[in-house]
N, CA, C and O atoms as a Tinker XYZ file with bonds, in Angstrom:
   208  protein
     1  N      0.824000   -1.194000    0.000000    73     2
     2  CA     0.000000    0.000000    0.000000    64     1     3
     3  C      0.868000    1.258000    0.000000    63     2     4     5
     4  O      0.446000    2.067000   -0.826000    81     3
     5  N      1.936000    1.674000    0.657000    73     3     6
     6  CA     3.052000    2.524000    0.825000    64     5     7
     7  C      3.473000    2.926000   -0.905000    63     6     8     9
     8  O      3.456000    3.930000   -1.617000    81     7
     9  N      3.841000    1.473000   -1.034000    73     7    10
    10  CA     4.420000    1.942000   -2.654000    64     9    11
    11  C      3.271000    2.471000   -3.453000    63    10    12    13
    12  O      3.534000    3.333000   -4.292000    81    11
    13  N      2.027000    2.073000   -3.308000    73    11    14
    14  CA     0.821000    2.966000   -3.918000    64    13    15
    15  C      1.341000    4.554000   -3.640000    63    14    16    17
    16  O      2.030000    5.323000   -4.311000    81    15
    17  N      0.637000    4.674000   -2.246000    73    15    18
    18  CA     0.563000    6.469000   -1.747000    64    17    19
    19  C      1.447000    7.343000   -1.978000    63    18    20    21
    20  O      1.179000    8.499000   -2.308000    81    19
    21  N      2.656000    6.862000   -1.822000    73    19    22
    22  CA     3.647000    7.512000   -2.288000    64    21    23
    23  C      3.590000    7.807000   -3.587000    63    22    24    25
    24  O      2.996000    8.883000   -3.517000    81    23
    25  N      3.746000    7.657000   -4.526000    73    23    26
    26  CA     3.828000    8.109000   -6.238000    64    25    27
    27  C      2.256000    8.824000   -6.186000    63    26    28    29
    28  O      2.170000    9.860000   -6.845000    81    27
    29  N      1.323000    8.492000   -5.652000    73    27    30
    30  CA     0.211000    9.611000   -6.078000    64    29    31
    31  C     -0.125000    9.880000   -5.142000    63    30    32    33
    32  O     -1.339000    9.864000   -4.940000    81    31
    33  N      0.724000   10.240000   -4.165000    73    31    34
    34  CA     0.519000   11.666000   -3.753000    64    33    35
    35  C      1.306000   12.635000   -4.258000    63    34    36    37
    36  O      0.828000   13.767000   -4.337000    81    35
    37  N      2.363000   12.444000   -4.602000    73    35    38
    38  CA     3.807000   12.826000   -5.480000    64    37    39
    39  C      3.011000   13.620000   -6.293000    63    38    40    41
    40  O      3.099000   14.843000   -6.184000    81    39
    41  N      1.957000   12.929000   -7.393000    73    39    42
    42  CA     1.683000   13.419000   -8.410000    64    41    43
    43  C      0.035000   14.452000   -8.238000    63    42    44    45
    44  O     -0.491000   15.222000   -9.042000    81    43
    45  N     -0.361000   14.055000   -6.936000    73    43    46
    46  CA    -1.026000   14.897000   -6.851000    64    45    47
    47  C     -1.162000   16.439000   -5.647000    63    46    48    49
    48  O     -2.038000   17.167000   -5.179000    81    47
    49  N      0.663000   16.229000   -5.588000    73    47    50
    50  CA     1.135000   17.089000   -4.488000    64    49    51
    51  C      0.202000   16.987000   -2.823000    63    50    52    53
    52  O      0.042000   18.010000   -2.158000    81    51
    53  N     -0.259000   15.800000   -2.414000    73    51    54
    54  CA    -0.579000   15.736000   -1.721000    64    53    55
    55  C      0.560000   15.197000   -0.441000    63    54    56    57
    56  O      0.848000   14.027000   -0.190000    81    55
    57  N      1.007000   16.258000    0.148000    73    55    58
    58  CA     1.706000   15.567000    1.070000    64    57    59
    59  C      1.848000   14.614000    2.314000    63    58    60    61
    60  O      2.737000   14.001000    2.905000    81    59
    61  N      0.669000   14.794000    2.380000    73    59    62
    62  CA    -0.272000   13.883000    3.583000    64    61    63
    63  C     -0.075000   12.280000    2.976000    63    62    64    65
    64  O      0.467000   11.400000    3.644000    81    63
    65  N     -0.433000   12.139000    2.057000    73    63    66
    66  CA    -0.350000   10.924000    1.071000    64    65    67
    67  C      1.261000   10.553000    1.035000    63    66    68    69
    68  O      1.500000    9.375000    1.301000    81    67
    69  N      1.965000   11.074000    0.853000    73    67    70
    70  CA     3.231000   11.050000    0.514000    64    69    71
    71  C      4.057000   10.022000    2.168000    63    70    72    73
    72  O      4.619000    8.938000    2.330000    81    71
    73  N      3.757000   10.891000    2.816000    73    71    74
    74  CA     3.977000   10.533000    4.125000    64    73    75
    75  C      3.521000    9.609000    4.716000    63    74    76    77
    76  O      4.115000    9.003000    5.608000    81    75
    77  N      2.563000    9.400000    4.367000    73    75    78
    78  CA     1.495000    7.857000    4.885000    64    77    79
    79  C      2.150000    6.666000    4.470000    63    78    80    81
    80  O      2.495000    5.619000    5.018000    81    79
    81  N      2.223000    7.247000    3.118000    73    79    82
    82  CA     3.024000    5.963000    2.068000    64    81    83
    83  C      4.200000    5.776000    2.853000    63    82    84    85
    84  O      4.443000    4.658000    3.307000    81    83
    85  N      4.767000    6.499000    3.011000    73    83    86
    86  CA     6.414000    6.154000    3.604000    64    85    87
    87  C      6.107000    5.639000    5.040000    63    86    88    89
    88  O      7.127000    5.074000    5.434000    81    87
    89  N      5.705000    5.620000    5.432000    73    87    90
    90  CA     5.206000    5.531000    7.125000    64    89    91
    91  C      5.037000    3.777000    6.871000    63    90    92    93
    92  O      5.550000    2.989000    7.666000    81    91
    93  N      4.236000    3.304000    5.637000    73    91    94
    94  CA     3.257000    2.264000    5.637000    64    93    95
    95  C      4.802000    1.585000    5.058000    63    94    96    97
    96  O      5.051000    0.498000    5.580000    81    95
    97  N      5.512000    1.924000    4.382000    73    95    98
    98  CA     6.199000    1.182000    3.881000    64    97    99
    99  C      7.470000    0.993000    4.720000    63    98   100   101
   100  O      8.212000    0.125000    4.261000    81    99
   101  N      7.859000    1.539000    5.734000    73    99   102
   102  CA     8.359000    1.491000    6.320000    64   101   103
   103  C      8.342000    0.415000    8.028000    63   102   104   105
   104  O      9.180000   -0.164000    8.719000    81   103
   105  N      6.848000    0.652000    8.056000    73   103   106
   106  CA     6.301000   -0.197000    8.797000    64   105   107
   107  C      6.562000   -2.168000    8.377000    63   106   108   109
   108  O      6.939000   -3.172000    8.981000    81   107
   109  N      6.075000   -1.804000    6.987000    73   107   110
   110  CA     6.219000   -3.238000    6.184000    64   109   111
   111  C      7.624000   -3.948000    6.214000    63   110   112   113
   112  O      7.945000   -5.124000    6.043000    81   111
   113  N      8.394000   -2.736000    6.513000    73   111   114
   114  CA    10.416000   -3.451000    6.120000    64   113   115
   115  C     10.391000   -3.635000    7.489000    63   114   116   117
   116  O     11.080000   -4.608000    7.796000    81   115
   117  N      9.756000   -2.969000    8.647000    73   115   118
   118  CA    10.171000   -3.688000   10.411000    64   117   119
   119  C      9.370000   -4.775000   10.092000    63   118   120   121
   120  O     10.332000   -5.393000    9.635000    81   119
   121  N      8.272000   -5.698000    9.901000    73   119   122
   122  CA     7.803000   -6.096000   10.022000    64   121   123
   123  C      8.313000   -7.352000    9.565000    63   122   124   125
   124  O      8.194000   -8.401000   10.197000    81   123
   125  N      9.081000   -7.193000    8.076000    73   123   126
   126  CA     9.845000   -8.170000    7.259000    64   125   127
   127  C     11.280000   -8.779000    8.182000    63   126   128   129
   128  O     11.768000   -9.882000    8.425000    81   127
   129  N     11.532000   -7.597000    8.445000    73   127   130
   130  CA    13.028000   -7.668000    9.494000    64   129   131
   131  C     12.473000   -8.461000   10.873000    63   130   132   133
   132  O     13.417000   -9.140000   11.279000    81   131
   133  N     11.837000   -8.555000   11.347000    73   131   134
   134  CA    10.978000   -9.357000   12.501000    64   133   135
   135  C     10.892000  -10.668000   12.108000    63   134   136   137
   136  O     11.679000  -11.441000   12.654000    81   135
   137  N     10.088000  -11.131000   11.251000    73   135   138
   138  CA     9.966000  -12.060000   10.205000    64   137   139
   139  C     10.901000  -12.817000    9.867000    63   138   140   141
   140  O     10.806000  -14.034000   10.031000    81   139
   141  N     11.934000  -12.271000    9.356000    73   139   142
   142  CA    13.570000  -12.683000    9.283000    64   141   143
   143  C     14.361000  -13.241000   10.355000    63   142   144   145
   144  O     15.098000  -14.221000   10.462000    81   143
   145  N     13.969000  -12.288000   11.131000    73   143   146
   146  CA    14.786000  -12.955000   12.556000    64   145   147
   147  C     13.876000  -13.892000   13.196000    63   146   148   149
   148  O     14.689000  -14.433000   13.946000    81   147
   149  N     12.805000  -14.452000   13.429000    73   147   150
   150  CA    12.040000  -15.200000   13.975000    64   149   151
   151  C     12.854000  -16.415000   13.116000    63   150   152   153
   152  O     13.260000  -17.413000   13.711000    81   151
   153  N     13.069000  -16.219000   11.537000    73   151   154
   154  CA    12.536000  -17.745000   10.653000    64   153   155
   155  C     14.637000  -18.186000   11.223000    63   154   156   157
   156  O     15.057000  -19.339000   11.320000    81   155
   157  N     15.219000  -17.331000   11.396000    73   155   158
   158  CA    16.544000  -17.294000   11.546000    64   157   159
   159  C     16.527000  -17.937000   12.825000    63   158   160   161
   160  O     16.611000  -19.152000   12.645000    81   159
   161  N     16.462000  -17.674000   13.917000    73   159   162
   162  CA    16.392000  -18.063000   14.841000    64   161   163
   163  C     15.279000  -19.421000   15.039000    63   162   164   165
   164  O     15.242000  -19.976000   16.137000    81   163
   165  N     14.678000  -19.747000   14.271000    73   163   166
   166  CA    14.122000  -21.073000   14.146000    64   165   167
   167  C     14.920000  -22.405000   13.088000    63   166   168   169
   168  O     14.762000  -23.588000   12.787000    81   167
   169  N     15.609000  -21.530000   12.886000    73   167   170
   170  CA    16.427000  -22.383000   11.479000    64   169   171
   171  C     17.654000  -22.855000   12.488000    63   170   172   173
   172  O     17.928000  -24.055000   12.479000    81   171
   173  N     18.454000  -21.919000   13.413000    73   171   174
   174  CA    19.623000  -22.250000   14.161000    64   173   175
   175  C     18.966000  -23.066000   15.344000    63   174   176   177
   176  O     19.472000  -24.073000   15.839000    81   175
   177  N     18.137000  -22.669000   15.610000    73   175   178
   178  CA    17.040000  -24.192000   16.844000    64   177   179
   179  C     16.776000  -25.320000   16.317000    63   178   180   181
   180  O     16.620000  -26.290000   17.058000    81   179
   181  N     16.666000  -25.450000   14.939000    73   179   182
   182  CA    16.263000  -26.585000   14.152000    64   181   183
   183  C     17.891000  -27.546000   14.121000    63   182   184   185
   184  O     17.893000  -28.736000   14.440000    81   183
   185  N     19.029000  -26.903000   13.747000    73   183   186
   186  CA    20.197000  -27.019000   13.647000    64   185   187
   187  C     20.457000  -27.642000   15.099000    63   186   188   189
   188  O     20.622000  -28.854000   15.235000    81   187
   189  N     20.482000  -26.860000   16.046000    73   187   190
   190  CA    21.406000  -27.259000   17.515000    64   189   191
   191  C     20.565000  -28.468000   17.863000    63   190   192   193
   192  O     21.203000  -29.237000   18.582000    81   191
   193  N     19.333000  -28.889000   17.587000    73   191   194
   194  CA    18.212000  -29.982000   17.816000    64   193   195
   195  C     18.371000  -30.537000   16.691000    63   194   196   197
   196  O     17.459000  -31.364000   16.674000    81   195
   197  N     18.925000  -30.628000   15.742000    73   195   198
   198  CA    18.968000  -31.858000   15.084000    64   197   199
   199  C     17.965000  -31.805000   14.012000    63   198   200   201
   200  O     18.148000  -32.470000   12.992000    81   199
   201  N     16.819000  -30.999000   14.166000    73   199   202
   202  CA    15.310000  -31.232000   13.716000    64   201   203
   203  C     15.602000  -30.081000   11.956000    63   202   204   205
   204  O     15.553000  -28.879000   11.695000    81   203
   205  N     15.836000  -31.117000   11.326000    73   203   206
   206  CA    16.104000  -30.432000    9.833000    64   205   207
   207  C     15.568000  -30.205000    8.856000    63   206   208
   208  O     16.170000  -29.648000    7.937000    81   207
């Protein structure tokens, strides 16, 4: 949704839009980075347990 708001608000000089977008998309990369480290830290538990 971020990568939406951003380009049209851009284009419709709405800055409110602009900002949302970045907010939302930014939200989405912590969220990915969380995600990452959970599957990481389940992958090295899987490893020290044997469970592959």
């Amino acid at each position: 949704m971020g990568n939406v708001n951003q380009p049209a608000g851009t284009v419709t000089g709405n800055d409110q839009l602009v900002a949302e977008g970045k907010a939302q998309e930014l939200t989405g990369e912590a969220q990915k980075t969380v995600g990452d480290g959970k599957a990481g830290a389940k992958n090295l538990a899987d490893k020290v347990t044997g469970r592959s």
